[in-house]
C-alpha positions as CSV (number, residue, x, y, z in Angstrom):
1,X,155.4,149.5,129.0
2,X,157.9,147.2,127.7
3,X,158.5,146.7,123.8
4,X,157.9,142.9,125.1
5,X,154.6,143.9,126.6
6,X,153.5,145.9,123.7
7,X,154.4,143.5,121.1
8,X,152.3,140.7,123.5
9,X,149.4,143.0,124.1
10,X,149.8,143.7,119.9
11,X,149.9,140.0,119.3
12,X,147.4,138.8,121.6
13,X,144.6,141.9,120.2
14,X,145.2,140.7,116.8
15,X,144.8,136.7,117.8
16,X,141.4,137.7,119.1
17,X,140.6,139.9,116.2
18,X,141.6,136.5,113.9
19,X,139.9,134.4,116.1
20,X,136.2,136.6,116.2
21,X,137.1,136.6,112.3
22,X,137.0,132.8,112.2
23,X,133.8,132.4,114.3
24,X,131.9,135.1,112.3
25,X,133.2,132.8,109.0
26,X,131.9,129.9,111.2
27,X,128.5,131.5,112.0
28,X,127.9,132.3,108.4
29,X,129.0,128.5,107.4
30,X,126.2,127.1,109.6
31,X,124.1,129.7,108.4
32,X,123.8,128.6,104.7
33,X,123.9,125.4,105.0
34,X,120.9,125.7,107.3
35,X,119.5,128.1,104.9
36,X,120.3,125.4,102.0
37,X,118.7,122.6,103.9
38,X,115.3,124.2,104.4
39,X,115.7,125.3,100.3
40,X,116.2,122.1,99.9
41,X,113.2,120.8,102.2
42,X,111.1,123.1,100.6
43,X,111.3,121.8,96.6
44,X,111.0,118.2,98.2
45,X,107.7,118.7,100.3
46,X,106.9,121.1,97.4
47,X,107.5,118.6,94.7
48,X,105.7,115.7,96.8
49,X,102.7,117.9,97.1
50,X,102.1,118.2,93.3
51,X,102.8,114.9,92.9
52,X,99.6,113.4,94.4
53,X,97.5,116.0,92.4
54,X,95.6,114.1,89.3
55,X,97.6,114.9,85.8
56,X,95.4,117.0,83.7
57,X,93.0,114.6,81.9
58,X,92.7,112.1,85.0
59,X,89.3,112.2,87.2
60,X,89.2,111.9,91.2
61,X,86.2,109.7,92.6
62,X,85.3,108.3,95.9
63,X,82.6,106.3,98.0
64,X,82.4,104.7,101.0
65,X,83.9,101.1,101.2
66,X,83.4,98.9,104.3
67,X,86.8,98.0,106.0
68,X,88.1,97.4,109.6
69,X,91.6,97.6,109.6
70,X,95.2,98.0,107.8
71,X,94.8,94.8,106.5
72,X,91.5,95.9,105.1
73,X,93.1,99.0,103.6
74,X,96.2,96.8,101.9
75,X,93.4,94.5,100.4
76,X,90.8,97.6,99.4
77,X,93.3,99.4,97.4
78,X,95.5,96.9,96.0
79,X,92.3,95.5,94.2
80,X,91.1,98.8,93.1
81,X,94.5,99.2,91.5
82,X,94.2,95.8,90.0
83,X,91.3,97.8,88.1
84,X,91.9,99.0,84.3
85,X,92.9,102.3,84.5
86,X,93.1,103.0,88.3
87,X,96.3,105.1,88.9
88,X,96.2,105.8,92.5
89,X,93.8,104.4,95.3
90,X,93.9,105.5,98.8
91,X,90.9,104.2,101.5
92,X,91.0,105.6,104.7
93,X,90.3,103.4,107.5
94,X,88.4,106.4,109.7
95,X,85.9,107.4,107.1
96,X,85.7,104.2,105.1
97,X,86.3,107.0,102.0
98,X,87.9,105.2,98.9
99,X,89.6,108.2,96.4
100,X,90.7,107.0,93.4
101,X,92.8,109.1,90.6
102,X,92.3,107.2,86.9
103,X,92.4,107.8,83.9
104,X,89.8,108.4,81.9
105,X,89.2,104.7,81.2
106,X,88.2,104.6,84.9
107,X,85.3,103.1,86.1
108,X,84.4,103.1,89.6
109,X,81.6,100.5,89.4
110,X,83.8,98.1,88.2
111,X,86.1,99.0,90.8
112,X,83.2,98.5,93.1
113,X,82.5,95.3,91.7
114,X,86.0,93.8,92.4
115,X,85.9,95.2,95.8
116,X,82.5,93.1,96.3
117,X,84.0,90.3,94.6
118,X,87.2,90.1,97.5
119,X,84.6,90.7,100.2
120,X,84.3,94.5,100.8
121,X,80.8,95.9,100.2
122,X,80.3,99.6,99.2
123,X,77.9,102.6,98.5
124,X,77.5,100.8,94.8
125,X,77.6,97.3,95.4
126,X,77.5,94.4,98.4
127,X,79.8,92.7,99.2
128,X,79.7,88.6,97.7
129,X,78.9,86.4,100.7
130,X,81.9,83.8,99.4
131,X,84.9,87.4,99.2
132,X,83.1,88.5,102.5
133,X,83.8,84.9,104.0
134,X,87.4,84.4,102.8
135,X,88.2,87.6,104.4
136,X,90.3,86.9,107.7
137,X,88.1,87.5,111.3
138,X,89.8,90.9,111.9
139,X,88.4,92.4,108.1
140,X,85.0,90.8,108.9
141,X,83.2,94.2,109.4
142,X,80.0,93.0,109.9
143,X,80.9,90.9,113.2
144,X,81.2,93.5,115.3
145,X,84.9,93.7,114.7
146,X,86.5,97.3,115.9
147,X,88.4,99.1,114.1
148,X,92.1,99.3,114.8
């Protein structure tokens, strides 16, 4: 073999070693910042998870309240959030299940009583004939609407 050939074949092994050096820095590269993105995700879905617990001193209620749709839902917990010391209200529009996170001013008959008063019966009070009446035809639940 030629010095030429030798220096080539020389050369040419060390390129590759460079190159497999490169992609293994490459590799580990994607790797963190793969690894740092789920971290990340993690303390995110983590830290949205405690978020929605109640803070200590607050009480979790719920009851049914009559609804037909996501206008329904705006309306239902938009007013029980109008209510003194309501801090969170979610209804879901499968169950008709109202949860509420207050304080401990809370009180879910009066939130009950304001739902009645925009139209929405519930398990602790019927709804007002005039709220039930202004409430558009899709929210009229006891037409026969469907639920959406």
């Amino acid at each position: 073999m030629k010095s030429s050939e030798l220096l080539f074949t020389i050369h040419y092994s060390q390129l590759t070693i460079h190159n497999s050096q490169k992609m293994n820095s490459s590799i580990k590269y994607i790797s963190t910042a793969v690894l740092f993105l789920f971290f990340m995700f993690s303390l995110t879905t983590s830290a949205s998870a405690q978020s929605t617990a109640p803070a200590s001193g607050d009480q979790v209620v719920s009851f049914h309240v009559s609804g037909v749709c996501g206008e329904c839902k705006q309306r239902i917990e938009s007013t029980a959030l109008d209510v003194k010391g309501v801090k969170k209200a979610e209804w879901d529009q499968k169950t008709d299940m109202l949860v509420l996170v207050g304080s401990s001013k809370m009180d879910k008959q009066k939130v009950a009583n304001a739902l009645a008063k925009a139209g929405h019966g519930s398990d602790l009070a019927a709804a007002d004939p005039k709220g039930y009446a202004k409430l558009p035809g899709c929210c009229q639940y006891d037409s026969g609407a469907k639920k959406n």
